[in-house]
N, CA, C and O of each residue as an XYZ file, in Angstrom:
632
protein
N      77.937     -8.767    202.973
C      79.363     -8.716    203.175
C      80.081     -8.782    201.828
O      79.444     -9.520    201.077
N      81.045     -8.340    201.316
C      82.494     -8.195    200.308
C      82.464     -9.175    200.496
O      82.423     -9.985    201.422
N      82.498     -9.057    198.940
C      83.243    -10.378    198.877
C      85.208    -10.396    198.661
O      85.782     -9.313    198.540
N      85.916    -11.552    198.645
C      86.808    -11.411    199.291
C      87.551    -10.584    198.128
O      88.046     -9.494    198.413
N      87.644    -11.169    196.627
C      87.707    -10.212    195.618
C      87.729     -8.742    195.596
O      88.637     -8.011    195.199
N      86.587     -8.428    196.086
C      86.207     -7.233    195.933
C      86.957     -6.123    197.074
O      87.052     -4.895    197.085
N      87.492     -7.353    198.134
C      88.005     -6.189    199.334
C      89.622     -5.989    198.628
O      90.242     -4.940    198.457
N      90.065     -7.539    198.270
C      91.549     -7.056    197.710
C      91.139     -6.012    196.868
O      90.935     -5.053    197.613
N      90.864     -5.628    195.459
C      90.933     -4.767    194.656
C      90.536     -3.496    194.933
O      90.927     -2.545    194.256
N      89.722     -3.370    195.955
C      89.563     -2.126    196.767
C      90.875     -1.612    197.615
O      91.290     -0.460    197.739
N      91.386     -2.815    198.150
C      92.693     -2.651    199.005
C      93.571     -1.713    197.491
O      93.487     -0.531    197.158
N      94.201     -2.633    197.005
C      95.227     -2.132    195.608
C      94.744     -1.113    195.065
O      95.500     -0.391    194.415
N      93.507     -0.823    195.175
C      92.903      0.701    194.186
C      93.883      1.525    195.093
O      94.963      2.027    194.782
N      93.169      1.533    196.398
C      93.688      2.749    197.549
C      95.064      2.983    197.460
O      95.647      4.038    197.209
N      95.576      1.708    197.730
C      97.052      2.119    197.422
C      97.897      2.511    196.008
O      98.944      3.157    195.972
N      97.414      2.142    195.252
C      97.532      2.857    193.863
C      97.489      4.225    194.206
O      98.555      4.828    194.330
N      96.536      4.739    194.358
C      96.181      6.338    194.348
C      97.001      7.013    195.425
O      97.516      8.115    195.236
N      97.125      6.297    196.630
C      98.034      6.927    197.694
C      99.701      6.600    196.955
O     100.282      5.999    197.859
N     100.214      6.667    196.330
C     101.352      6.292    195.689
C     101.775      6.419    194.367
O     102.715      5.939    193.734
N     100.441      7.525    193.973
C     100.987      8.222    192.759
C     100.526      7.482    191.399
O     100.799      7.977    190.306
N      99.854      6.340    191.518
C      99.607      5.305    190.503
C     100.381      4.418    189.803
O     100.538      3.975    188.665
N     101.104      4.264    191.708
C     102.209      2.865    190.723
C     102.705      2.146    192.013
O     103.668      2.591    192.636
N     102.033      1.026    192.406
C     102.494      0.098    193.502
C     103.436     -1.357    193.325
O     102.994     -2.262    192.617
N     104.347     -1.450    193.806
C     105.064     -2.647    194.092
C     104.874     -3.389    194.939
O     105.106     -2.897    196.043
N     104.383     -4.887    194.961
C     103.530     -5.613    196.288
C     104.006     -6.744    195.668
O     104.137     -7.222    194.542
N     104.307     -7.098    197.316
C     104.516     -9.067    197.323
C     103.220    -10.125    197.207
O     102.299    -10.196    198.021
N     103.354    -10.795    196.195
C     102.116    -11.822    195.871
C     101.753    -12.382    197.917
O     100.686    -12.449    198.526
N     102.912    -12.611    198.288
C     102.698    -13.849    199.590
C     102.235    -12.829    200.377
O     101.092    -12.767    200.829
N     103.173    -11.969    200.559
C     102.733    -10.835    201.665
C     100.884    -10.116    201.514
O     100.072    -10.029    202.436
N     100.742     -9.824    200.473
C      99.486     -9.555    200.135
C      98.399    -10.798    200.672
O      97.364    -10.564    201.297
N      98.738    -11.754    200.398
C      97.914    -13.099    200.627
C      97.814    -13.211    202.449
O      96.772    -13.402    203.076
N      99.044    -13.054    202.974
C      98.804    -13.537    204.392
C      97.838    -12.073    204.975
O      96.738    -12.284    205.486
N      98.353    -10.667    204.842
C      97.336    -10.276    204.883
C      96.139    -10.424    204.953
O      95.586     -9.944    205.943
N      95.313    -11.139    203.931
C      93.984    -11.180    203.808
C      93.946    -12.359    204.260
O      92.760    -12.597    204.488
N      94.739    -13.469    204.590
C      94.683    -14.555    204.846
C      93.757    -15.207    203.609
O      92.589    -15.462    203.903
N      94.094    -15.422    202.585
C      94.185    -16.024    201.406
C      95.178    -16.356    200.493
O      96.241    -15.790    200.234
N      94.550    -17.588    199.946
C      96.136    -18.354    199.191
C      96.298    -16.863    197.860
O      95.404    -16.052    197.617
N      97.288    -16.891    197.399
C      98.175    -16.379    196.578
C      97.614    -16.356    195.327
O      97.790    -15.367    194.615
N      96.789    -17.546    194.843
C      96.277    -17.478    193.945
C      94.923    -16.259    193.580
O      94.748    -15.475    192.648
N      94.286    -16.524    194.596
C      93.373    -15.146    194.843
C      93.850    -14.187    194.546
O      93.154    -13.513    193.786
N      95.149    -13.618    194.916
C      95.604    -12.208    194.319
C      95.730    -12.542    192.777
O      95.090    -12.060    191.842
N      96.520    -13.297    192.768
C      96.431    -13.765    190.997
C      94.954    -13.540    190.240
O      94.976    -12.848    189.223
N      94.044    -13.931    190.554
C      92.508    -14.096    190.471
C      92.237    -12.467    190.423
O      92.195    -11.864    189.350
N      92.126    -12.063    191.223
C      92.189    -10.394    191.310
C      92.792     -9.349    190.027
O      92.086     -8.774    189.199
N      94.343     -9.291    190.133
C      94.776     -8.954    189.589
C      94.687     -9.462    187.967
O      94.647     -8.584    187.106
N      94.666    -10.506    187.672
C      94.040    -11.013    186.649
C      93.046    -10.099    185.588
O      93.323     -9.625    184.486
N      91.739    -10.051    186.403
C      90.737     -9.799    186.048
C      90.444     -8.593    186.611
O      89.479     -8.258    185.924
N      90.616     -7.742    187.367
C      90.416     -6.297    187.905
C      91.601     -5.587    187.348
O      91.244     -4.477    186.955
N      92.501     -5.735    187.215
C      93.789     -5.108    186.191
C      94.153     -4.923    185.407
O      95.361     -4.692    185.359
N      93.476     -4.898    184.415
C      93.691     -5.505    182.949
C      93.874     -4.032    182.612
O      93.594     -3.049    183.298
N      94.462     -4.116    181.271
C      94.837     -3.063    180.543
C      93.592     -2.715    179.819
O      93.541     -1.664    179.179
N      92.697     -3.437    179.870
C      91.774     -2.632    178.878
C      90.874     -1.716    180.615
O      90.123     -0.743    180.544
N      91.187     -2.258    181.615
C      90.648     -1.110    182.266
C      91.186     -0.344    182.680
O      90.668      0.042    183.728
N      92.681      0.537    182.222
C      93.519      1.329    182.292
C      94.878      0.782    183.146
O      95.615      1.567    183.742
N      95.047     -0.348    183.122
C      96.564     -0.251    184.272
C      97.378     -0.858    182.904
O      97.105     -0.845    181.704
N      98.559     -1.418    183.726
C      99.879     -2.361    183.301
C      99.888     -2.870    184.671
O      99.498     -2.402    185.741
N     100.636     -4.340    184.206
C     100.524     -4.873    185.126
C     102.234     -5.880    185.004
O     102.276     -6.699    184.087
N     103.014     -5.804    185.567
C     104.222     -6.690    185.737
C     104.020     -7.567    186.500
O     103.053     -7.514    187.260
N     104.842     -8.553    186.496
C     104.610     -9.697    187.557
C     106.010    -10.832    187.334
O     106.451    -11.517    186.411
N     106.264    -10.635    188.341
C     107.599    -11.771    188.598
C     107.381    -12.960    189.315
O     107.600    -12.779    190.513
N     107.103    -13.877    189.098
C     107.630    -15.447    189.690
C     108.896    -15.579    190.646
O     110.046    -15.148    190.563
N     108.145    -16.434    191.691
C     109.252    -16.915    192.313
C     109.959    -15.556    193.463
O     109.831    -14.355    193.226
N     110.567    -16.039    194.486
C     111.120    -15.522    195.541
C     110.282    -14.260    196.398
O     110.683    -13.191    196.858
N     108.603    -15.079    196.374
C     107.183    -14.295    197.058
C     106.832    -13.893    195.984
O     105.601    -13.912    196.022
N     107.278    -13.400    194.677
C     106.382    -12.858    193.489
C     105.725    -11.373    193.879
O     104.782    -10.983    194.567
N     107.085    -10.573    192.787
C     106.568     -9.435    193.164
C     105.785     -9.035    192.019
O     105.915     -9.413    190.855
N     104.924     -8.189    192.525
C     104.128     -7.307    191.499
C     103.798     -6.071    191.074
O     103.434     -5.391    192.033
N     103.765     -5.439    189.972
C     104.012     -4.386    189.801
C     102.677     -3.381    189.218
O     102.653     -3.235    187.996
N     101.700     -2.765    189.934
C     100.632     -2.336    188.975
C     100.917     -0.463    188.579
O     101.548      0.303    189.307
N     100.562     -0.266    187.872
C     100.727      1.060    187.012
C      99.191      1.347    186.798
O      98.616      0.370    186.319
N      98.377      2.440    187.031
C      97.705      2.967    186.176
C      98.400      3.905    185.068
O      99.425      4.572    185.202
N      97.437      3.758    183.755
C      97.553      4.235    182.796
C      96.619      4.952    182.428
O      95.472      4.699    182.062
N      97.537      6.430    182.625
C      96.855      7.768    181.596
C      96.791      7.824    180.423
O      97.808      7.980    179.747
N      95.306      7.684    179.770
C      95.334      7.229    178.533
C      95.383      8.750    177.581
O      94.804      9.800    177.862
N      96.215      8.482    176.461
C      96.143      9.983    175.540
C      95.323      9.157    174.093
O      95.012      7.995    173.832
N      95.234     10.162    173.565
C      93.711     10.218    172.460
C      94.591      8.883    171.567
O      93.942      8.110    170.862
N      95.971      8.760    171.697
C      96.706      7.964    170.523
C      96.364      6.110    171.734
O      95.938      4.996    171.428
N      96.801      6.671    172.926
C      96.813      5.703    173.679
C      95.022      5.012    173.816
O      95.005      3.793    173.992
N      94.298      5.368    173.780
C      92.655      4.816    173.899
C      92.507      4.482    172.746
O      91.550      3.708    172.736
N      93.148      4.695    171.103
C      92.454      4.921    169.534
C      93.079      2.925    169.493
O      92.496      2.010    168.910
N      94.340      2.832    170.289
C      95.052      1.627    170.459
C      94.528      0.287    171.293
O      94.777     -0.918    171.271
N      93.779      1.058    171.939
C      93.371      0.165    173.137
C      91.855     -0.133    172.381
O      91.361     -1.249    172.543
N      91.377      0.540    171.836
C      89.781      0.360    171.579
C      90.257     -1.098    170.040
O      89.735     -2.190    169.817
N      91.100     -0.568    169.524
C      91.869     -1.458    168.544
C      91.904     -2.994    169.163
O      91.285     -3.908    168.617
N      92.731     -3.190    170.417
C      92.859     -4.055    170.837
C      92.012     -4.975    171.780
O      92.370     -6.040    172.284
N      90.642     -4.241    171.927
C      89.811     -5.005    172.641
C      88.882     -5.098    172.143
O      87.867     -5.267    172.818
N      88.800     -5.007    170.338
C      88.324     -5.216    169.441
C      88.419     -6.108    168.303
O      87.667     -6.592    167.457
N      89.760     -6.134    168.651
C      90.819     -7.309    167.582
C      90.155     -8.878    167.644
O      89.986     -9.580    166.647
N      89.846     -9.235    168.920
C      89.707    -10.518    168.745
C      90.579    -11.312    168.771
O      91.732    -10.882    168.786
N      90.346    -12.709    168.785
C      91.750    -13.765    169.594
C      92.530    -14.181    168.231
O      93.605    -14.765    168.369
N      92.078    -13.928    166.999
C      93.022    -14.217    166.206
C      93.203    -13.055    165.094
O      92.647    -11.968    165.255
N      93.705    -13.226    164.384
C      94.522    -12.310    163.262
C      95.107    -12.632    162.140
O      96.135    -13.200    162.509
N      95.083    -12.617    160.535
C      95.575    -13.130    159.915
C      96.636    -11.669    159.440
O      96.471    -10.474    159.684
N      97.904    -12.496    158.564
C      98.363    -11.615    157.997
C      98.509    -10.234    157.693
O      99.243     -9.358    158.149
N      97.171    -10.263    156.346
C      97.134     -8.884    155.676
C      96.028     -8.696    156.650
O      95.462     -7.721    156.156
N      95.293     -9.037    157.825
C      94.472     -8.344    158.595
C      95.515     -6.896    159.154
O      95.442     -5.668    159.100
N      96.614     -8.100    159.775
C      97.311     -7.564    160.586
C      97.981     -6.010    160.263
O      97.985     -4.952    160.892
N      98.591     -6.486    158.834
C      99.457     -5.454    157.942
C      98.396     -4.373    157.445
O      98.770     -3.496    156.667
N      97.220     -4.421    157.840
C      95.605     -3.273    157.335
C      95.776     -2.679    158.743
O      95.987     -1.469    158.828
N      95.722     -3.229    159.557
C      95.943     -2.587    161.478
C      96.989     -1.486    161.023
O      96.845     -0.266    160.944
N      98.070     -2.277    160.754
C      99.305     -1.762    161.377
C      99.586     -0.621    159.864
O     100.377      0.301    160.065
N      99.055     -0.703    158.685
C      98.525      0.597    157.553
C      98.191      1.598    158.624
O      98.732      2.663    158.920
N      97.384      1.108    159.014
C      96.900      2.406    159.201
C      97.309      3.132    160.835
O      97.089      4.256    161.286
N      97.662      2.504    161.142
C      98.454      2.943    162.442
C      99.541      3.909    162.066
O      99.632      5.026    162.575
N     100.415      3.409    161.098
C     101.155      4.371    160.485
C     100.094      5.673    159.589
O     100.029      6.800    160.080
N      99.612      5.464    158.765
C      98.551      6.752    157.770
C      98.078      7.611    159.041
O      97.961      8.831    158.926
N      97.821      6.994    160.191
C      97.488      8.208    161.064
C      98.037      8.696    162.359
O      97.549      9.161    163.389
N      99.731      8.302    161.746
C     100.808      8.555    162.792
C     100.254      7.986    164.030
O      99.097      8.406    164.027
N     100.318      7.700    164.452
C      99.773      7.078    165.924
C     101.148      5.846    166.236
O     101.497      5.417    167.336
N     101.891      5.400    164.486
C     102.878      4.329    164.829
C     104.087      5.292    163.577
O     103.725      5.743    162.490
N     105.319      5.372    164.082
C     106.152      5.454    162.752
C     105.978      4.916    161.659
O     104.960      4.231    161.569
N     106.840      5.012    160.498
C     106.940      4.386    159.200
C     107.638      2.831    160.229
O     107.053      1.773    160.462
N     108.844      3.200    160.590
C     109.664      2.779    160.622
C     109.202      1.174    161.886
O     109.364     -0.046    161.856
N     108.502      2.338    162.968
C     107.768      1.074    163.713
C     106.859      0.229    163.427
O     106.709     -0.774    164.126
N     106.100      0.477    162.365
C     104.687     -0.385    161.076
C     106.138     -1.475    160.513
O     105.853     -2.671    160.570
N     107.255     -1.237    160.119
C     107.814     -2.430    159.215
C     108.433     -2.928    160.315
O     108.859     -4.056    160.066
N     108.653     -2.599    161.358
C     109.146     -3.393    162.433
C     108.073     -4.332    162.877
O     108.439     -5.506    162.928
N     106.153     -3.958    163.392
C     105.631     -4.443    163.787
C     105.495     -6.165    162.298
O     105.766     -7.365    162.340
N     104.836     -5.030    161.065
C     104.831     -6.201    159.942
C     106.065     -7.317    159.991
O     105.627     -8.456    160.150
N     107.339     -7.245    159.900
C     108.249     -8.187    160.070
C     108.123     -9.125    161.130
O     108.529    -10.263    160.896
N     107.456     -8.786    162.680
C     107.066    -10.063    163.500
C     106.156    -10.818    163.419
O     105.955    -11.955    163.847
N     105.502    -10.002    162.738
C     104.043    -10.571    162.626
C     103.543    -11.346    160.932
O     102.553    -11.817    160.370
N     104.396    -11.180    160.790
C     104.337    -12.155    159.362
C     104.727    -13.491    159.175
O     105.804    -13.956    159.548
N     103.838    -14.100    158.593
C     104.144    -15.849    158.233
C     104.863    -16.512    157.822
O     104.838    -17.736    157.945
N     105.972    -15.638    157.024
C     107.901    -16.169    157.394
C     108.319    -16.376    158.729
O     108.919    -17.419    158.990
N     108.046    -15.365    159.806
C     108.386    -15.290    160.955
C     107.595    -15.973    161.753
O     107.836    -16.100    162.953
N     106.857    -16.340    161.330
C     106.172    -17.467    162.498
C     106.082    -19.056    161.603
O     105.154    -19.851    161.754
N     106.720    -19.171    161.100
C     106.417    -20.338    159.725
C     107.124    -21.611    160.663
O     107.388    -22.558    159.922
N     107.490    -21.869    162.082
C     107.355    -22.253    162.953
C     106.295    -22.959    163.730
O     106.241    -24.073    164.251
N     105.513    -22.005    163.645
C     104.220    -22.349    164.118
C     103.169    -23.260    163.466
O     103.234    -23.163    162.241
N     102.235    -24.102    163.878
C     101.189    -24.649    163.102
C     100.811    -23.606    162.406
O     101.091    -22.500    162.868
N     100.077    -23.695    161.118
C      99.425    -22.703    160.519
C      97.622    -22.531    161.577
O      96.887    -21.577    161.832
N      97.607    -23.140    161.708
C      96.391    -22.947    162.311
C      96.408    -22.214    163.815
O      95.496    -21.482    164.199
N      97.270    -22.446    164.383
C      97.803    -21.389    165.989
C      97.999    -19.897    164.968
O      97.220    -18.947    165.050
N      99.149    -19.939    164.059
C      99.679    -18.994    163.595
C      98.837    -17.736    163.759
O      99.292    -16.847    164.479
N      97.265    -17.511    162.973
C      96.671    -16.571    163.912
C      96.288    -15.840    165.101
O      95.850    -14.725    165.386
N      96.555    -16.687    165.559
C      96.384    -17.087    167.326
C      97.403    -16.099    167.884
O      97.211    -14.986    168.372
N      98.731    -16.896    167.659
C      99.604    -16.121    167.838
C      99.959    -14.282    167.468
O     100.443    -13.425    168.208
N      99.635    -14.219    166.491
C     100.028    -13.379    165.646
C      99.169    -12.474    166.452
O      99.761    -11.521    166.960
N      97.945    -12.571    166.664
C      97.185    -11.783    167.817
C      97.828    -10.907    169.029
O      98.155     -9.731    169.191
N      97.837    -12.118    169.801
C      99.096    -11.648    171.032
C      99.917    -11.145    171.033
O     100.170    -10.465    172.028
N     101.213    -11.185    169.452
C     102.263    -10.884    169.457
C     101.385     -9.162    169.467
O     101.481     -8.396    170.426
N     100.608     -8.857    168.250
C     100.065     -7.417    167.774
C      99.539     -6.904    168.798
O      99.476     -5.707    168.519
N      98.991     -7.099    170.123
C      97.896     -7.182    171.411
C      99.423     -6.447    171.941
O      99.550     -5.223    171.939
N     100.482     -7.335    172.365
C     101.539     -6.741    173.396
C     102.323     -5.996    172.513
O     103.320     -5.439    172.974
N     102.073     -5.889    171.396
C     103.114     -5.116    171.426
C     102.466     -3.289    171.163
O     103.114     -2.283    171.453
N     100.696     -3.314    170.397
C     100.642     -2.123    170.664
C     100.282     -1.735    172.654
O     100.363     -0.612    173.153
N      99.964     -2.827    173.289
C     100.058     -2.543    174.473
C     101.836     -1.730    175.481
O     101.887     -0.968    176.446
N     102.794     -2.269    174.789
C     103.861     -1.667    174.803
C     103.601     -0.060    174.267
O     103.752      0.971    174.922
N     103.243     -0.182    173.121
C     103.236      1.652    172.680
C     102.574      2.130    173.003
O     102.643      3.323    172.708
N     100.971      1.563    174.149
C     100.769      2.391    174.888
C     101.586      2.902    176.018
O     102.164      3.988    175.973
N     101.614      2.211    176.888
C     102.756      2.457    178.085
C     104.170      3.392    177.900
O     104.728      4.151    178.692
N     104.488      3.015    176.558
C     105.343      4.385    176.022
C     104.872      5.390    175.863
O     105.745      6.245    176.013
N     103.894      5.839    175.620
C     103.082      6.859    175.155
C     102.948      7.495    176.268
O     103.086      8.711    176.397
N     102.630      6.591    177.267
C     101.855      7.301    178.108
C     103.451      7.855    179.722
O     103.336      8.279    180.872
N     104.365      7.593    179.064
C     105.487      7.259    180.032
C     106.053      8.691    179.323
O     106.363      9.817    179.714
N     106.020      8.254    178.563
C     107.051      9.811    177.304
C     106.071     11.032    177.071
O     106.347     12.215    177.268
N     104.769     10.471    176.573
C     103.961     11.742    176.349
C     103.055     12.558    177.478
O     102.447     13.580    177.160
């Protein structure tokens, strides 16, 4: 027998595809369905959704928690980003970061203009807030969502 995992994400595949590759679903409503707590979809979606296995994933709190999944059509700029980012690792220093984001620009894949935008968040003035020791940490995530953003643009525009 399925396990219970495996029937939700089978459920959400189907409807993904019957809907063009982009579903809007209530966390609660989904749950009474299967007659499982809420968290299970969380659990699911979590880990079967992820952007490194092609979706986006939105998610709102509060008033049933709606959710939003997208598959993502990946283009040669959109996968060169993603292989980047599930390669990166949980931390990041500085001039790691500003060598990423070099060359993101040298092979157009990012503007001039979007490389000094990304370098300015991601630099240790701008996080000089932070413990120095998170500061990598951070600096990760910030670089993680935000070329995850220029995929989803990419793939929305191109």
């Amino acid at each position: 027998m399925a396990r219970m995992s495996d029937l939700i994400e089978e459920f959400l595949k189907q409807l993904i595809n019957e809907m063009n590759g982009a579903i809007e679903i209530q966390r609660n409503e989904l749950a009474n369905h299967f007659n499982c707590v809420p968290s299970q979809i969380n659990y699911v979606i979590d880990t079967r959704f992820t952007t490194e296995r092609g979706y986006y994933v939105e998610s709102r709190r509060g008033g049933g928690g709606h959710i939003k999944i997208k598959r993502v059509n990946m283009t040669k700029q959109g996968a060169y980003l993603m292989h980047i980012i599930t390669s990166m690792g949980n931390s990041i220093s500085q001039q790691n970061a500003e060598i990423y984001v070099n060359n993101f620009v040298d092979f157009e894949v990012l503007s001039e203009r979007e490389g000094l935008i990304i370098k300015a968040a991601l630099s240790d003035k701008t996080l000089s807030s932070v413990e120095a020791q998170a500061r990598d940490l951070l600096r990760a995530d910030i670089l993680k969502n935000m070329l995850i953003s220029f995929i989803v643009g990419i793939t929305k525009n191109g």
